[in-house]
C-alpha positions as a Python dict, from the first residue, in 0.01 Angstrom:
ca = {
    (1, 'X'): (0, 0, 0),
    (2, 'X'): (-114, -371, -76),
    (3, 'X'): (3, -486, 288),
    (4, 'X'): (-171, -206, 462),
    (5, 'X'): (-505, -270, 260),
    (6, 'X'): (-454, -632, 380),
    (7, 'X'): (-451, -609, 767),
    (8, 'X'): (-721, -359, 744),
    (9, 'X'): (-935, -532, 534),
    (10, 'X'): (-874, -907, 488),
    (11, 'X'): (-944, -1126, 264),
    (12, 'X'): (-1246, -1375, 294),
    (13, 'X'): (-1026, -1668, 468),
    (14, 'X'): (-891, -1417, 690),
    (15, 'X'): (-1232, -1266, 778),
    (16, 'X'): (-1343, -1641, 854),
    (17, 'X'): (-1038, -1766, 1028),
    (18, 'X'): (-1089, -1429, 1284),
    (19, 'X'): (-1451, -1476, 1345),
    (20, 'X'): (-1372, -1861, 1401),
    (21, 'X'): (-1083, -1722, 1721),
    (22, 'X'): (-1339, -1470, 1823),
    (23, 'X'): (-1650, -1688, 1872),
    (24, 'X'): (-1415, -2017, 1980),
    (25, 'X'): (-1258, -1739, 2294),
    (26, 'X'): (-1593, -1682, 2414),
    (27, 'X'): (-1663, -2062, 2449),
    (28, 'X'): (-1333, -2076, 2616),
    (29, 'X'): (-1407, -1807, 2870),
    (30, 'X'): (-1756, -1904, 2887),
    (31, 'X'): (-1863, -1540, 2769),
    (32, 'X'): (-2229, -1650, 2670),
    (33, 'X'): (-2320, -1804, 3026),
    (34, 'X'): (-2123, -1531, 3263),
    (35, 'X'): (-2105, -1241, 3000),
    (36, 'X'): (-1800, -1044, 2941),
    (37, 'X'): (-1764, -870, 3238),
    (38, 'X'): (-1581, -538, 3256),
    (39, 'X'): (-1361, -672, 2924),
    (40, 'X'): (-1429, -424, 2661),
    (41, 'X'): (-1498, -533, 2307),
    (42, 'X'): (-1327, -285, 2030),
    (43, 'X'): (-1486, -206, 1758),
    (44, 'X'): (-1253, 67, 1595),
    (45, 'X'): (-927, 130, 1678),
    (46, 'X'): (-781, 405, 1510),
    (47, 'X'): (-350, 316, 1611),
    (48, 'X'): (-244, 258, 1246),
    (49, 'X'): (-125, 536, 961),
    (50, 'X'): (-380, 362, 752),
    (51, 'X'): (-695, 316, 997),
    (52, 'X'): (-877, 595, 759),
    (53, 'X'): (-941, 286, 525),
    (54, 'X'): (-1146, 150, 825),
    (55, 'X'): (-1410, 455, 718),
    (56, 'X'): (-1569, 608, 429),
    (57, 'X'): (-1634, 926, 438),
    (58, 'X'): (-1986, 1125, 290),
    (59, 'X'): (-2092, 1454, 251),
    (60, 'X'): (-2360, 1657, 34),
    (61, 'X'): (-2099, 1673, -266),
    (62, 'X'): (-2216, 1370, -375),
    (63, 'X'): (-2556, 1565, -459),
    (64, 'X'): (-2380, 1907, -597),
    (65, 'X'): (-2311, 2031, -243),
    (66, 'X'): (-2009, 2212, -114),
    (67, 'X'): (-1935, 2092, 221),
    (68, 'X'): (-1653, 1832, 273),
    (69, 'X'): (-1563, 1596, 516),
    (70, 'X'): (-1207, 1386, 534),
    (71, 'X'): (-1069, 1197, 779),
    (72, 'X'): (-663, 1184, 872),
    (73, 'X'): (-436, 999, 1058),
    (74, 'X'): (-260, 1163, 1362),
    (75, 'X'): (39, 958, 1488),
    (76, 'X'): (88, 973, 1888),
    (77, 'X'): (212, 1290, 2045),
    (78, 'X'): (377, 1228, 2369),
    (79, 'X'): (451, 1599, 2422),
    (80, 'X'): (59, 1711, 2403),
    (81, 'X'): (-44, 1348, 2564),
    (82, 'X'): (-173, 1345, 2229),
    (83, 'X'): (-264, 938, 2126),
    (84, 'X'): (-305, 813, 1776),
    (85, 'X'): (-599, 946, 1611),
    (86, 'X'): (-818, 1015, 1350),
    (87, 'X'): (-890, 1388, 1307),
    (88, 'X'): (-1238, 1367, 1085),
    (89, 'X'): (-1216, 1683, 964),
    (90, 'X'): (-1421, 1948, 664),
    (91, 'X'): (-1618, 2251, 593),
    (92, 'X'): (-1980, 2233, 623),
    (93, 'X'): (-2162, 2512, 356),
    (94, 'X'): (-2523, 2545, 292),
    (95, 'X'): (-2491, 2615, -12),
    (96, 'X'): (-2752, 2500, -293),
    (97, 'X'): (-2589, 2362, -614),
    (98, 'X'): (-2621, 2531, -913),
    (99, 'X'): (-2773, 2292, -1146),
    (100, 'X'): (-2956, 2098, -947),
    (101, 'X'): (-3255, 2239, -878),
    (102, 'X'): (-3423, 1928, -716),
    (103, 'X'): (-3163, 1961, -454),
    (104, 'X'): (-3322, 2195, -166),
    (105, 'X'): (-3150, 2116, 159),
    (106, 'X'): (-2740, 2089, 197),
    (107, 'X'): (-2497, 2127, 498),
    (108, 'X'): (-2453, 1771, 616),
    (109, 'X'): (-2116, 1595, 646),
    (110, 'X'): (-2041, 1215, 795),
    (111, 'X'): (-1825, 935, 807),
    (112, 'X'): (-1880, 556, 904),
    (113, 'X'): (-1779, 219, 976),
    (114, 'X'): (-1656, -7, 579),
    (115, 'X'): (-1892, -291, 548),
    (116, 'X'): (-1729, -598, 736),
    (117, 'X'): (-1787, -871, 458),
    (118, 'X'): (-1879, -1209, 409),
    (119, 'X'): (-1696, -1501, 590),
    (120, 'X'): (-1769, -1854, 604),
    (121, 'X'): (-2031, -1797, 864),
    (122, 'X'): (-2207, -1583, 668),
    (123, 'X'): (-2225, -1199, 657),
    (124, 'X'): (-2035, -1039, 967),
    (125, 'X'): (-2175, -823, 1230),
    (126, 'X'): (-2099, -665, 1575),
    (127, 'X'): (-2311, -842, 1855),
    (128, 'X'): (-2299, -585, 2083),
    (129, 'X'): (-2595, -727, 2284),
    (130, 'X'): (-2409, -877, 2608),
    (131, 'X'): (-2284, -486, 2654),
    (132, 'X'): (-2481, -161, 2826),
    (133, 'X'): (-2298, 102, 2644),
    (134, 'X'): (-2095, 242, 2352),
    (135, 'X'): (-1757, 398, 2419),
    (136, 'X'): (-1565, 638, 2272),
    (137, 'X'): (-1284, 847, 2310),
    (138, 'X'): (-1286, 1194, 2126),
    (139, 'X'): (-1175, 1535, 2121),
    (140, 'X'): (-1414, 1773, 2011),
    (141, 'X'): (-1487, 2129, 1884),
    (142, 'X'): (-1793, 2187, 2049),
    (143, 'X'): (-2013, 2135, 1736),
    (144, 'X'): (-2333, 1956, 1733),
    (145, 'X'): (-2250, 1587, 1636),
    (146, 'X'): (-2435, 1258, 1623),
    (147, 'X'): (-2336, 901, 1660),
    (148, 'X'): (-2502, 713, 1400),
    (149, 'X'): (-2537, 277, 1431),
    (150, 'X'): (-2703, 134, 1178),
    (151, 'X'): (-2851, -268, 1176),
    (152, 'X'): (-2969, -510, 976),
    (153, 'X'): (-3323, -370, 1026),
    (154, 'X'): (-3577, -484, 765),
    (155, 'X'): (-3520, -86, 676),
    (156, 'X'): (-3186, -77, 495),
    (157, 'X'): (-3216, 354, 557),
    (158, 'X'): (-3321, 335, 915),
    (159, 'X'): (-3017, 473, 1136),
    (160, 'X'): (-2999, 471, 1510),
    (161, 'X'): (-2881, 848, 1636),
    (162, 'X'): (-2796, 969, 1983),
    (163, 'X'): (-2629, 1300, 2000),
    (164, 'X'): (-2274, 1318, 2121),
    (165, 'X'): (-2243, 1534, 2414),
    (166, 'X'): (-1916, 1674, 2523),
    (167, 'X'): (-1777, 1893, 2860),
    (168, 'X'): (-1432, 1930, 2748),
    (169, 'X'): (-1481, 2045, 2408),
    (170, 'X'): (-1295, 2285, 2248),
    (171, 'X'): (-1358, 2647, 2472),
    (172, 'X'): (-1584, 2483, 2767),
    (173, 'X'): (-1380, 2648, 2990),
    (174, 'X'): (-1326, 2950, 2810),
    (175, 'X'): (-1253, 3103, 2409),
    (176, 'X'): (-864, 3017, 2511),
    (177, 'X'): (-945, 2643, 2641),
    (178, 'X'): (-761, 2438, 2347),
    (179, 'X'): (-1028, 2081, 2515),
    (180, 'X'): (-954, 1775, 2627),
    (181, 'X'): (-952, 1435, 2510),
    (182, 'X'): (-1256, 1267, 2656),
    (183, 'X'): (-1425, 918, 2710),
    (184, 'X'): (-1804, 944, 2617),
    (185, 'X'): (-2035, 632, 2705),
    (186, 'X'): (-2399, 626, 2570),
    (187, 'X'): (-2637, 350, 2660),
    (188, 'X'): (-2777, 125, 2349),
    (189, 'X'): (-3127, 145, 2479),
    (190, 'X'): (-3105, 541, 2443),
    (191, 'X'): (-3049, 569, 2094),
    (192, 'X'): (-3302, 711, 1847),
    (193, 'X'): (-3414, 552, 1542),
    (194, 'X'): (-3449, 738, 1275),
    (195, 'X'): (-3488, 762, 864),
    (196, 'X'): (-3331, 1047, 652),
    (197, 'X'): (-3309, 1258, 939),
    (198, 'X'): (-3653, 1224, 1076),
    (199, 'X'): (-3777, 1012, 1406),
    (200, 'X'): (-3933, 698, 1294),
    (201, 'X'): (-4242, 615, 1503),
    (202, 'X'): (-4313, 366, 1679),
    (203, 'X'): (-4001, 312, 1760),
    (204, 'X'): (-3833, -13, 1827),
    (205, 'X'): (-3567, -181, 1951),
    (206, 'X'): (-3225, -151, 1822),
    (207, 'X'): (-3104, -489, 1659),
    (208, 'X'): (-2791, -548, 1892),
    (209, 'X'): (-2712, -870, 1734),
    (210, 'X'): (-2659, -748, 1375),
    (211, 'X'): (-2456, -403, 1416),
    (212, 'X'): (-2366, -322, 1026),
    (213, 'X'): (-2150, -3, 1126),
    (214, 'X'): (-2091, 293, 1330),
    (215, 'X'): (-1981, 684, 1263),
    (216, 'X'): (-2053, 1046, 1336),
    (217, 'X'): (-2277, 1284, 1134),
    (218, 'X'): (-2296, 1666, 1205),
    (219, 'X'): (-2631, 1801, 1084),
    (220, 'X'): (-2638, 2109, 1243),
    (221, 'X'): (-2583, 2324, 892),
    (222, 'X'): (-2397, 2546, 1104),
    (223, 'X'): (-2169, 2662, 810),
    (224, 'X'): (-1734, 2683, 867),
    (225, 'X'): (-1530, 2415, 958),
    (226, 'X'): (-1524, 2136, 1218),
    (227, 'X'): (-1256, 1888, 1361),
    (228, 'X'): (-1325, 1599, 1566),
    (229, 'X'): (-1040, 1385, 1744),
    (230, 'X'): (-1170, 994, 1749),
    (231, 'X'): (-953, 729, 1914),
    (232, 'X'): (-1161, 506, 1882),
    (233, 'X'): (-1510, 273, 1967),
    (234, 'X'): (-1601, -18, 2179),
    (235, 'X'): (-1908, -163, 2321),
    (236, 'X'): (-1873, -205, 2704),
    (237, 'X'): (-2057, -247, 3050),
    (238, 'X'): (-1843, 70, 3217),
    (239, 'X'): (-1672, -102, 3481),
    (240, 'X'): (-1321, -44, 3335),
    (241, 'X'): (-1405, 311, 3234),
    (242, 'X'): (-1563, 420, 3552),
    (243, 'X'): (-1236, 345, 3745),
    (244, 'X'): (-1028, 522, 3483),
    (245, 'X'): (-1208, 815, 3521),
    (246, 'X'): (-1242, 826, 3926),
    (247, 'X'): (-834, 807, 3910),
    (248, 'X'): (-808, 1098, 3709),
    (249, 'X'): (-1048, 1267, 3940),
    (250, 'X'): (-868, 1186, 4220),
    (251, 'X'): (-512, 1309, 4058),
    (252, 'X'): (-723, 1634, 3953),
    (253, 'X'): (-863, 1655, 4342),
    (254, 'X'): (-422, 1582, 4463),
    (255, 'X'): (-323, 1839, 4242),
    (256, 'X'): (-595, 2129, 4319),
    (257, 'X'): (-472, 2059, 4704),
    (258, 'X'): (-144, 2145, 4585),
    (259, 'X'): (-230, 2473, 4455),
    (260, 'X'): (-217, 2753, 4757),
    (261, 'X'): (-542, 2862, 4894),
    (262, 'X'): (-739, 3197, 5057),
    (263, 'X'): (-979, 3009, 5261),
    (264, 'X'): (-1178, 2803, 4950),
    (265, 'X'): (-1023, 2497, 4798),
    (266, 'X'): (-920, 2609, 4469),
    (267, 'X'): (-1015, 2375, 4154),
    (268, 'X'): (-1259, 2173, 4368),
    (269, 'X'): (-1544, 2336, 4249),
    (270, 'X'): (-1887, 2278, 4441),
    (271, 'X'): (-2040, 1944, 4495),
    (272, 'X'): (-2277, 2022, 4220),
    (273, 'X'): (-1950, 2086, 3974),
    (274, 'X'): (-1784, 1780, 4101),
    (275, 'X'): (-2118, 1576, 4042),
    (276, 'X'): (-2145, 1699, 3707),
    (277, 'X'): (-1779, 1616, 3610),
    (278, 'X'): (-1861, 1249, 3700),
    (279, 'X'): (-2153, 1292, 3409),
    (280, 'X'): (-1882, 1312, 3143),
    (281, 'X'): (-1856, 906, 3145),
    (282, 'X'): (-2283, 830, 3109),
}
């Protein structure tokens, strides 16, 4: 147990002594005056049978609610192509609790990024700010989630949101369609600040300097349960993950030639279809 705790969440010298490699690297490689390039920079990397003490998890039981939300490891499953995971997982109800009358809305479950700590150069953040996007690779239901980033905005509540938008879900392709895993990109600029749920206006710019943590809500009070599949986060400019994905388009394209055909190239799908499969990595 004590081990585990350790690599996941080190002590204060530890915390120092990796911020001091991370920051001396990028005066190595000259990071700050060419930028990183197509070199990703993880965030969360769920490979370890103790990565859910990366995350807490929240729900509206802490107010009386009855939804729940966990998170579990999944080890790697070569014969699904399944890779290690977290599977955040739960029941979302709407129901009110029963003696707590002050308590008028329920349904909500989430899960986000520990604090990172203190280290000897003070409090530690993600500087996400030489990247265009955030990364992730899921496996979804379907259900309506959210990716939530929050700063160190003079408003300790405010929250960025953008909604996390799927096309291999869970029954895209049909109620027998078991999804795919999937590598969503979202631009920084395109997330939505917000405060308890609501739109903050005006709105301003996200603080990409000071990134305090990152997670998933689902807010859609939609009650039953829910599963989501999350490899992982990084902050990246898409270069790596834009070739990945045109080489599984063309070994889609190679296989669909394989298949026999009456006159139409089956599994091509129309331009529009194939244009629309490129969407999946925005």
């Amino acid at each position: 147990m004590f081990p585990s705790m350790r690599r996941h969440a080190p002590g204060f010298l530890q915390r120092s002594l990796d911020e001091f490699k991370r920051q001396a690297n990028i005066a190595i490689t000259l990071e700050g005056v060419h930028g990183p390039g197509d070199k990703p920079y993880h965030l969360l990397k769920f490979s370890e049978p103790d990565s859910p003490s990366l995350c807490k998890t929240m729900a509206d039981r802490s107010v009386g609610g009855y939804s729940t939300s966990d998170l579990t490891y999944r080890a790697p499953d070569p014969a699904s192509s399944s890779p290690a995971h977290l599977l955040w997982h739960g029941n979302i109800s709407t129901k009110l609790p029963e003696k707590n009358a002050s308590i008028q809305r329920t349904g909500y479950a989430a899960f986000r990024s520990q604090d990172r700590g203190m280290s000897l150069m003070g409090r530690l953040f993600w500087n996400i700010d030489p990247y265009m996007y955030l990364a992730l690779r899921v496996k979804s239901d379907g259900r309506k989630y959210y990716v939530n980033v929050q700063t160190d905005s003079i408003v300790e509540t405010d929250i960025h949101q953008h909604r996390l938008y799927t096309k291999r879900h869970r029954g895209a392709n049909g109620p027998d369609d078991p999804g795919e895993w999937e590598t969503i990109m979202i631009k920084w600029h395109e997330f939505v600040r917000t405060n308890h749920g609501t739109v903050v206006e005006p709105q301003s710019e996200m603080l990409r300097e000071k990134v305090k943590s990152i997670g998933i809500g689902l807010i859609d009070r939609v009650e039953g349960p829910f599963a989501l599949g999350i490899q992982g986060f990084w902050a990246t400019n898409g270069g790596l993950e834009r070739k990945a994905a045109k080489g599984q388009r063309e070994r889609e394209l190679e296989e669909a030639a394989k298949e026999p055909s009456s006159g139409i190239n089956k599994g091509m799908g129309t331009p529009s279809e194939t244009n629309r499969s490129e969407d999946a990595i925005t």
